[in-house]
C-alpha positions as CSV (number, residue, x, y, z in Angstrom):
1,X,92.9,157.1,86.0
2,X,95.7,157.4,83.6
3,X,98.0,154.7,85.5
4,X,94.8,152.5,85.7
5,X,94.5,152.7,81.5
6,X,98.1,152.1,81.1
7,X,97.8,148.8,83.2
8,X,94.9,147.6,81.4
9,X,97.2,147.9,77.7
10,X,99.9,146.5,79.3
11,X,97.7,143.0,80.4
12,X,96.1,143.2,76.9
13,X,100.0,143.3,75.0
14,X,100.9,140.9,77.1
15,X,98.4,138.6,76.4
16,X,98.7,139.2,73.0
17,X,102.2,138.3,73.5
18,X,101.3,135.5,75.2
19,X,98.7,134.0,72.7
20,X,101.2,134.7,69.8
21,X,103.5,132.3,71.5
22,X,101.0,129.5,72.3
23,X,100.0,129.8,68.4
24,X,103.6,129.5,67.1
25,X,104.0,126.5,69.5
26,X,101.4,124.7,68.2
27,X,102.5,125.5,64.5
28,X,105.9,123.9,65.7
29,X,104.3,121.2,67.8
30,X,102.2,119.7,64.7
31,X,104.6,120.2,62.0
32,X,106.3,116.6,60.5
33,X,109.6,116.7,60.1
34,X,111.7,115.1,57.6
35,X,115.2,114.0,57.2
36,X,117.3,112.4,54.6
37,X,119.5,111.1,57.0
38,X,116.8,108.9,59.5
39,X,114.6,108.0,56.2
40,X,111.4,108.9,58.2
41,X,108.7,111.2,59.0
42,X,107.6,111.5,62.4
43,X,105.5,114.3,64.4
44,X,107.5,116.0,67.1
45,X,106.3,116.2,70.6
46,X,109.1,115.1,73.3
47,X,112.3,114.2,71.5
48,X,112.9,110.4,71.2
49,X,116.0,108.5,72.5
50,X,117.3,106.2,69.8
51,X,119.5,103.9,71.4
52,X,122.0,101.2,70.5
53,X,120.3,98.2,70.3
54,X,123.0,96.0,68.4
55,X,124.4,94.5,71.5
56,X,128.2,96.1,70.5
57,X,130.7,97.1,73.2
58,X,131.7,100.8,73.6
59,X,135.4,99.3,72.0
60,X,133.6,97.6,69.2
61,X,132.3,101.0,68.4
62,X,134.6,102.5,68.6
63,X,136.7,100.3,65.9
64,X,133.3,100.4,63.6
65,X,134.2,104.4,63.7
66,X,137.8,104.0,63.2
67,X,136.8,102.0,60.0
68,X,134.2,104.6,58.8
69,X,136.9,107.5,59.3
70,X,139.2,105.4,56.8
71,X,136.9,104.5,54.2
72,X,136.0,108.5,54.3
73,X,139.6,108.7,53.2
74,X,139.6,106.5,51.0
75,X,138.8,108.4,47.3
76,X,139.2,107.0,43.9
77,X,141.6,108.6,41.3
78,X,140.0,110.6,38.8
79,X,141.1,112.0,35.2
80,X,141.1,115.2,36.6
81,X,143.1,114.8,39.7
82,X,146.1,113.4,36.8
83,X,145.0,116.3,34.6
84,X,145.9,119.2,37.2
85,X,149.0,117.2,38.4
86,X,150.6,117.6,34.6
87,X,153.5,120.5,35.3
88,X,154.8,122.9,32.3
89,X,157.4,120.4,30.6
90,X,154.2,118.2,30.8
91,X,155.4,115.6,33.2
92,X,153.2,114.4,35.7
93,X,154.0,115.0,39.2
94,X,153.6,111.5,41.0
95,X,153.7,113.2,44.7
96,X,150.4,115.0,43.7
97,X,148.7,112.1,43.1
98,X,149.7,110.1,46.5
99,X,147.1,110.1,49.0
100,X,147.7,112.6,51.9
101,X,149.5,110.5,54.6
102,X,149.4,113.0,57.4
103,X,145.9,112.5,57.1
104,X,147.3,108.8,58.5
105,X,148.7,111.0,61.6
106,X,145.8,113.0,62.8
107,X,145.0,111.6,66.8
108,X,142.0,109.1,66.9
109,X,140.4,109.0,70.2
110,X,142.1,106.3,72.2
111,X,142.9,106.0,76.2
112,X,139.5,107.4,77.5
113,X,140.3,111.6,75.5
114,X,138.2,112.9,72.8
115,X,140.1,115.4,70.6
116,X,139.5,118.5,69.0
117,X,140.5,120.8,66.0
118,X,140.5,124.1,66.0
119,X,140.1,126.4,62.4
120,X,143.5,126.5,63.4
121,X,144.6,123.2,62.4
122,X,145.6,122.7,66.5
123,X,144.6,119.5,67.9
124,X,143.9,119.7,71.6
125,X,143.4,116.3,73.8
126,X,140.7,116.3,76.5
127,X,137.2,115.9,77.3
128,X,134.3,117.3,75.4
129,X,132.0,118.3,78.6
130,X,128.8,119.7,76.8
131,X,127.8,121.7,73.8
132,X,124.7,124.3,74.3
133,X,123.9,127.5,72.5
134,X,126.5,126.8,69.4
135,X,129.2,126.9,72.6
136,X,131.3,123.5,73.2
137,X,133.0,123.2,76.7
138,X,135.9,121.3,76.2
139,X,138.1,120.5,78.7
140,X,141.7,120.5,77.5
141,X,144.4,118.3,79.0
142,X,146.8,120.8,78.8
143,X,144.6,124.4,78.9
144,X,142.0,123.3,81.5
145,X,137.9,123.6,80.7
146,X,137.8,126.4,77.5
147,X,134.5,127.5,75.6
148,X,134.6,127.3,71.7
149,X,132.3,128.9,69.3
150,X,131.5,126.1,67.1
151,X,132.2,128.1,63.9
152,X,135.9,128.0,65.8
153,X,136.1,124.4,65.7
154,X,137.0,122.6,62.3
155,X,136.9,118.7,63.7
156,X,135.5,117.0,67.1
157,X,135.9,113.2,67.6
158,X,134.8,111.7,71.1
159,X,136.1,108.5,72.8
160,X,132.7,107.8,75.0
161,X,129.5,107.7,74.1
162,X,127.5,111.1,73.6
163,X,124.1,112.2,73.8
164,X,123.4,114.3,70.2
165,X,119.8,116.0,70.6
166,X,118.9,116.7,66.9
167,X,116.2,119.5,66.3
168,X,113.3,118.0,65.8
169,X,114.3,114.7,64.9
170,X,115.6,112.7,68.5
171,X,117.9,111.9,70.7
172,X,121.0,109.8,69.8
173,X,123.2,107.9,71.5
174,X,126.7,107.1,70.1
175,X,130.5,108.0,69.3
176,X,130.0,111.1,67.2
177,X,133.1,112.8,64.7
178,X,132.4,116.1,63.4
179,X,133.5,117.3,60.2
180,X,133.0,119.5,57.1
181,X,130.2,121.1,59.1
182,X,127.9,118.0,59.7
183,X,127.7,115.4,62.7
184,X,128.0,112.0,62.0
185,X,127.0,110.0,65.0
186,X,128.0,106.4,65.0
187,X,126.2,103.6,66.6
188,X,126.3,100.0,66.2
189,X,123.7,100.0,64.4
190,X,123.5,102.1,61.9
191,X,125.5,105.8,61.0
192,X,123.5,108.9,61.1
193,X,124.6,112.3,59.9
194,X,122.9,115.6,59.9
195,X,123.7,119.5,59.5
196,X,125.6,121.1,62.6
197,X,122.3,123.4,62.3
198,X,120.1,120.9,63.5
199,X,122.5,120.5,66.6
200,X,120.8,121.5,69.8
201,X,123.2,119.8,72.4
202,X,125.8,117.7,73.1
203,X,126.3,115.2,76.3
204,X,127.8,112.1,77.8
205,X,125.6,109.8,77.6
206,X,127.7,108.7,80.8
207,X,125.3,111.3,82.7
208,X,128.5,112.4,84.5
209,X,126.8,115.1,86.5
210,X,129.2,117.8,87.0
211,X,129.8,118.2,83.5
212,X,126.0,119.6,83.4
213,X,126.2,121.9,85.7
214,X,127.9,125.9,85.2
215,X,127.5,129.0,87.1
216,X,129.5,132.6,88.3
217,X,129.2,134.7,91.1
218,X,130.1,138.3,91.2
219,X,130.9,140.5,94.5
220,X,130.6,144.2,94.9
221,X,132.4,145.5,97.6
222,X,132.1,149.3,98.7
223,X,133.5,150.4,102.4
224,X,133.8,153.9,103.4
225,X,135.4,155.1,106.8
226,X,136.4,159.0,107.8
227,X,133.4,161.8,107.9
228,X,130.8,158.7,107.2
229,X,131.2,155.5,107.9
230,X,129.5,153.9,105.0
231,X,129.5,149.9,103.7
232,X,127.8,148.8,100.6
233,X,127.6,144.8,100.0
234,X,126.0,142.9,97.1
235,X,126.4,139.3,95.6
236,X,125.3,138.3,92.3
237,X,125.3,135.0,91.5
238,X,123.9,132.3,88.3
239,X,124.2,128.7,88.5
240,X,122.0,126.5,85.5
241,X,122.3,122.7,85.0
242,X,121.9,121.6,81.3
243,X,120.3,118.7,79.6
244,X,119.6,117.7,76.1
245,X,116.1,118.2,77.3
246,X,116.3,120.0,80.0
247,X,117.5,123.5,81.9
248,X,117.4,124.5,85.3
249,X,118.7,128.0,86.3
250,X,118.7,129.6,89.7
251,X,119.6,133.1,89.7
252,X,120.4,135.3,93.2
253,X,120.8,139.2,94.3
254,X,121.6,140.4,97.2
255,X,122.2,143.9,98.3
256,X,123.0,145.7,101.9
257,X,123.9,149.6,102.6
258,X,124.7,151.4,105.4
259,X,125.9,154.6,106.6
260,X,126.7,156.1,109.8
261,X,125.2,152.6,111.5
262,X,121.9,152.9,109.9
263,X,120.7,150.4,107.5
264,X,119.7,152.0,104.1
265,X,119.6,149.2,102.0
266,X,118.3,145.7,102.3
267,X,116.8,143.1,99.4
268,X,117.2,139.7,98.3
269,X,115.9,138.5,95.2
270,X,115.8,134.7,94.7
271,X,114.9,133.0,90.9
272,X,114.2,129.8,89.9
273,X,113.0,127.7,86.3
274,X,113.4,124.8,85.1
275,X,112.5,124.5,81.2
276,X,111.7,121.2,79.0
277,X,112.4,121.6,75.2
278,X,110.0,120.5,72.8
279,X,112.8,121.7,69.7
280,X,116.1,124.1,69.6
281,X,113.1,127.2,69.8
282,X,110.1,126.2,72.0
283,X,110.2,125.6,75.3
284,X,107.7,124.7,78.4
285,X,107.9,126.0,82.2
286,X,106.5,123.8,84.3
287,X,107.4,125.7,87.2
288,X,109.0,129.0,88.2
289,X,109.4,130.9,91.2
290,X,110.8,134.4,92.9
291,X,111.1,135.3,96.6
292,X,111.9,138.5,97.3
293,X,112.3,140.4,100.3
294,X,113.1,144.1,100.6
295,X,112.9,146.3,103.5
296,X,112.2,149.8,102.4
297,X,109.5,148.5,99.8
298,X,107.8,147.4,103.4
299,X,108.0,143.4,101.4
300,X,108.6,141.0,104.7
301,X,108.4,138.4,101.7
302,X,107.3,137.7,98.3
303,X,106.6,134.2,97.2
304,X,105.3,133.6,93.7
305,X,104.8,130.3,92.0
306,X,103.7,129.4,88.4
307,X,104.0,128.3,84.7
308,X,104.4,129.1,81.4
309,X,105.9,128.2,77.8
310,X,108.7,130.2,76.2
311,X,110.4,131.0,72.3
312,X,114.2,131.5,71.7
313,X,113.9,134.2,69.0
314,X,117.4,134.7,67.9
315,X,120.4,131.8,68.9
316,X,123.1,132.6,67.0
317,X,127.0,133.3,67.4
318,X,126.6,137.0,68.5
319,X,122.8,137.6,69.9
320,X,121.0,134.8,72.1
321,X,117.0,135.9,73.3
322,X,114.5,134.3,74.7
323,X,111.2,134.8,76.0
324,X,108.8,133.4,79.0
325,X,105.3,134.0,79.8
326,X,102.7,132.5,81.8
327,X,100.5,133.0,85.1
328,X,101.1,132.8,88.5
329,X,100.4,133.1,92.5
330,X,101.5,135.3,95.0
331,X,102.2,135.5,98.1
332,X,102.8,138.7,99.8
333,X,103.4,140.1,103.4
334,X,104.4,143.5,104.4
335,X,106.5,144.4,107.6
336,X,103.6,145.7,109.5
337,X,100.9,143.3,108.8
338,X,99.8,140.2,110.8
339,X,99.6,136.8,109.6
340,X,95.3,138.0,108.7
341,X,96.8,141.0,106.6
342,X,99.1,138.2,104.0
343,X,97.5,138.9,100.6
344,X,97.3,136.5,98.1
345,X,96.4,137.5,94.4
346,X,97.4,136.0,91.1
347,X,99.8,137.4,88.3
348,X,101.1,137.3,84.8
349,X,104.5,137.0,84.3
350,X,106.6,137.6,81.4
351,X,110.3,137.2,81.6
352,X,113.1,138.0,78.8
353,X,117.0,137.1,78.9
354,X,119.1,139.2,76.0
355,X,122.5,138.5,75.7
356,X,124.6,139.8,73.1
357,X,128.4,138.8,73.0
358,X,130.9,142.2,70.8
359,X,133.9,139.6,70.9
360,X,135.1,135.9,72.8
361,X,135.5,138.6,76.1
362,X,133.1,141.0,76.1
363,X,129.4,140.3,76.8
364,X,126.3,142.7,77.5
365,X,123.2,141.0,78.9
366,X,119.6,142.3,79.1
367,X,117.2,140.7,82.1
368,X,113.4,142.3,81.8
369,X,110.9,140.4,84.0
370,X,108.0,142.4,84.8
371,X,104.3,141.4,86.7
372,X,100.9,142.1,86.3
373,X,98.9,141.8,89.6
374,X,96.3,143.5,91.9
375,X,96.9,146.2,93.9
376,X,97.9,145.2,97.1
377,X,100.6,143.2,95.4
378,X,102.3,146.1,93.8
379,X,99.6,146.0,90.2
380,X,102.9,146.1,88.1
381,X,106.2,145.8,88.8
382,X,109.5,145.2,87.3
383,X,112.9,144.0,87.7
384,X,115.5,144.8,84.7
385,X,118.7,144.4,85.1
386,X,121.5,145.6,82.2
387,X,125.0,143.9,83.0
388,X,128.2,144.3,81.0
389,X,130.5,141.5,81.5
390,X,134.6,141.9,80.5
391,X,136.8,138.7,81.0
392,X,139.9,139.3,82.5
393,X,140.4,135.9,82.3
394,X,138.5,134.2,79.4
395,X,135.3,132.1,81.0
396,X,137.4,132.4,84.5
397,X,138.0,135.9,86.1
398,X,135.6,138.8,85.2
399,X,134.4,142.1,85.8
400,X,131.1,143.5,85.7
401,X,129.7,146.5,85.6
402,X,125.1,146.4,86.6
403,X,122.6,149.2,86.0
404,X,119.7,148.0,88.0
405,X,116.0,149.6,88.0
406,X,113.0,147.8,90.5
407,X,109.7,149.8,90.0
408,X,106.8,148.9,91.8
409,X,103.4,151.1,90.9
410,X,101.4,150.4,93.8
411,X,103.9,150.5,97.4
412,X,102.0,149.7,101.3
413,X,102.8,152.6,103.3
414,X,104.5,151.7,106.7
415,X,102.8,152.3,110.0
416,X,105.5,155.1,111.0
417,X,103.8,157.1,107.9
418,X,106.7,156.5,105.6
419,X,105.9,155.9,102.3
420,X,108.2,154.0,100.0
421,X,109.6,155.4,96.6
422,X,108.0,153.5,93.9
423,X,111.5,153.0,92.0
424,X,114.8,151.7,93.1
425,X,118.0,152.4,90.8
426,X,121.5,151.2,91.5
427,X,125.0,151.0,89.6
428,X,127.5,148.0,90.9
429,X,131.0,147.3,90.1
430,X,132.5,144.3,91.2
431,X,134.9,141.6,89.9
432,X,133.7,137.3,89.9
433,X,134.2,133.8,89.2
434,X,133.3,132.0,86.2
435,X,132.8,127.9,87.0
């Protein structure tokens, strides 16, 4: 009776949680948005892709940006700037009054590179592969593919044609320089700048399509031979392909024990989603879906299928969150049941990702999914995973360290009258691949 009360609060929080979301979506959905910069007012639903339209080659462009950068530079002499260049014996130096020519020297994209500054003052020549989350993957000529924090990056000019998604506003298409904290995006036919807050990605507008696609894998390796022979296995693994509109992410787990010859251990934990942004906050999932399989919770499968809508609630340099909800269907079979004994029920699902990063190496991530079903699909169940992530290697070699809890409330009993423990816990160690 107690357990049956608790699962009753939990579906009402959640669909509180749920119906809070949908409301704040709408709020966001029906809001006008105005900019300074596009001189117009229009209602946001999917983002629109302004394209050019003036009939300009990439070159011709390119030498309409070349000429904006120079009259940029280009500053009239005021009283003041002769004022402050008077020295103590009240002569005026001329050499403060020349116009910077180094400024003459910085690289301008030429030869199929974009370039980029660093806070630094360093210039590095390469290819600007996507930006996402404040995080711009740049793939240096000389350093190979690095991750900058955009508050790490002081200038960006592109060669080719990008793909600027601006919060609530559109999509644009053209050769972007970034400076001073805004985004100018150039296009033949007109300029258009806006605040790097209002940045939600960066692509090539080239669609080159393993520049949207990153991922890691992580092994755990544990073999034991003497008194016991003992082997435990398990593979992690993330891969997500990013759009300006778009995110896919397929997520896998996999884990094996034995000892002595005798299997003690055996689950694999599939996750898909593929999310469609609305603005840099709201999002809509019009599908997700788990299959999981895991002998000693007598689960021959689990198949579930659905949709929701989800909120990033914090995206900043340090803490990224963000939050899914929606129903679902499921599938399940247990070991000892017949193709008649498959149940089939429906679910709420609610899914949150919390990452939070200490420093450029060291990461701790948060995954809570948790389901809401009938009994003979487990009535709740969870899957929460806490990961703490150390680059060896910075956005190459790592090592991980996973505390992972599955609880299932309501477990099927086998036919052998063994009755499975309603919680799982394990701790793995292992070192991976970031790509």
């Amino acid at each position: 009776m107690q357990w049956s009360c608790i699962v009753r609060y939990m579906v009402r929080c959640s669909l509180f949680i749920l119906l809070s979301i949908c409301t704040l979506f709408a709020q966001e959905v029906d809001t006008n948005v105005t900019t300074k910069d596009v001189n117009q007012t229009q209602t946001v639903t999917e983002p629109v892709v302004i394209e050019d339209t003036s009939g300009l080659s990439e070159e011709e462009i390119r030498k309409k940006a070349k000429e904006h950068e120079k009259k940029k530079r280009k500053k009239p002499l005021k009283i003041k700037d002769v004022v402050d260049s008077i020295e103590e014996n009240g002569n005026v130096n001329v050499s403060n009054l020349v116009k910077k020519e180094w400024e003459e020297l910085e690289p301008t994209p030429k030869d199929g590179y974009d370039w980029v500054q660093t806070k630094y003052d360093d210039w590095l020549k390469g290819h600007i592969r996507s930006f996402y989350h404040r995080e711009l993957e740049f793939d240096s000529q000389e350093f190979g593919i690095h991750v900058f924090k955009l508050t790490d990056i002081k200038q960006m000019r592109s060669f080719d044609v990008m793909k600027v998604n601006i919060d609530n506003v559109a999509i644009f298409q053209g050769i972007i320089r970034y400076k001073d904290k805004k985004i100018t995006i150039i296009t033949g036919d007109a300029i258009y700048t806006f605040d790097k807050s209002m940045i939600i990605s960066i692509s090539s507008a080239k669609e080159k399509e393993k520049y949207k696609w990153a991922g890691n894998f992580s092994l755990n390796l544990d073999v034991r031979r003497g008194n016991s022979d003992q082997s435990d296995f398990a593979l992690q693994g993330h891969l997500q392909r990013r759009t300006p509109k778009n995110r896919f992410m397929l997520e896998y787990l996999g884990r094996y024990s034995s000892k002595d010859k005798e299997k003690t251990a055996a689950d694999n934990r599939v996750n898909a989603r593929y999310d469609i942004y609305y603005t840099r906050k709201f999002f809509y999932t019009p599908l997700f879906g788990e299959y999981y399989q895991n002998y000693f919770q007598n689960i021959q499968y689990q198949i579930t299928a659905g949709f929701g809508i989800g909120y990033m609630i914090y995206d900043s340099i340090k803490i990224e969150w963000d939050i899914a909800a929606g129903p679902a269907y499921l599938t399940t079979k247990n070991y000892d049941a017949t193709d008649d004994l498959v149940s089939h029920s429906l679910s709420f699902e609610f899914d949150s990702k919390y990452k939070y990063s200490f420093n450029r190496l060291n990461k701790v991530r948060l995954n809570y999914k948790f389901s809401l079903t009938d009994k003979d699909s487990g009535t709740y169940k969870h899957h929460t995973v806490l990961k703490f992530e150390n680059d060896l290697v910075k956005d190459r070699i790592f090592i991980d360290t996973s505390f992972i809890w599955d609880y299932m409330y309501h477990v099927q009993e086998k036919e052998n009258g063994y009755m499975p423990k309603k919680s799982d816990f394990q701790i793995l160690v292992g070192g991976g691949l970031i790509f």
